[in-house]
N, C-alpha and C positions, 0 to 999 in steps of 0.2 A: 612754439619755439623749437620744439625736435626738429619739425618739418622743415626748417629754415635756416638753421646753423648747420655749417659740420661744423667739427666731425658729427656730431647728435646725431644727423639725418641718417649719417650711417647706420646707427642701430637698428634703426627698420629696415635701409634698403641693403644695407651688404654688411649682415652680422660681424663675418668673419674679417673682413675688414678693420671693422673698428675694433674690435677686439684685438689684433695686432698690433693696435695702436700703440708705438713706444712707451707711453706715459705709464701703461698699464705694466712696462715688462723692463722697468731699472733695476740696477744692480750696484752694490758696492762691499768692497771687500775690509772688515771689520781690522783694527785697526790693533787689537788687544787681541784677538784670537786668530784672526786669518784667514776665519770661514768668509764664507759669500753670503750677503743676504738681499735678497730680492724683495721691490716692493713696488707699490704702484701710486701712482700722482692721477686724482682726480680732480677734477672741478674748475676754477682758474687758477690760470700757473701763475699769475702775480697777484693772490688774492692772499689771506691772511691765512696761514700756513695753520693746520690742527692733524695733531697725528690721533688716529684712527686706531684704536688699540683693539685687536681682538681677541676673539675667545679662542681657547686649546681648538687646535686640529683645522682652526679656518686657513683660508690663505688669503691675500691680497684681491683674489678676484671679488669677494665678499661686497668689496666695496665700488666696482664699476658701476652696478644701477645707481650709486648716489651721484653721479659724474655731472649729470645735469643738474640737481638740485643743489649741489656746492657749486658748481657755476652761477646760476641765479644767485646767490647768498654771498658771491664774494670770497668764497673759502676753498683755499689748496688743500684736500682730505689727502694725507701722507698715510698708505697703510701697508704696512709690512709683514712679509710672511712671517710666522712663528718659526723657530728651529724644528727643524725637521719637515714642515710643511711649504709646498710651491718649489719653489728652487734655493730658498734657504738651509744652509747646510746643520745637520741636527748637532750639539752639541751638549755636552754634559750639563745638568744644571750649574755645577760648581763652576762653570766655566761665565754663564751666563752673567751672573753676578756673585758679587762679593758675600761672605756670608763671616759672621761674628757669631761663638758663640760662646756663653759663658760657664 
């Protein structure tokens, strides 16, 4: 299946290409703080949407080798940078979310 879809085929034949790939390089700007947060769409684009939550310090590119594998399976993997990390702007924790304490 690499060999025969693009964009996939690009992975082998023109890295830097497909890595360009818009999907991998969105942005939107948060709606409570203001910052920018960058994030990438793999897999199919109308397939059952799952956001991709990562660990401290990754970034969204984390998740492009899964691009194919959520394609075959039907699934939009949504993965966003962490604050501070890719092009997400870093942010205070207290900003992140909400915090009660007693």
């Amino acid at each position: 299946l690499v060999d025969q879809v693009l964009p996939y085929s690009l992975a082998k034949t023109n890295p830097r290409e497909y890595l360009a790939d818009a999907r991998f390089h969105r942005s939107f700007k948060c709606s409570r703080t203001g910052k920018r947060v960058t994030y990438a769409e793999v897999g199919s684009p109308t397939g059952h949407p799952v956001l991709f939550f990562l660990q401290s310090h990754c970034s969204r590119y984390v998740a492009i080798w899964q691009d194919l594998a959520a394609a075959a399976a039907n699934v939009r993997l949504i993965a966003m940078d962490r604050p501070g990390c890719g092009g997400t702007e870093d942010c205070d924790l207290n900003d992140r979310v909400d915090t009660v304490c007693s």
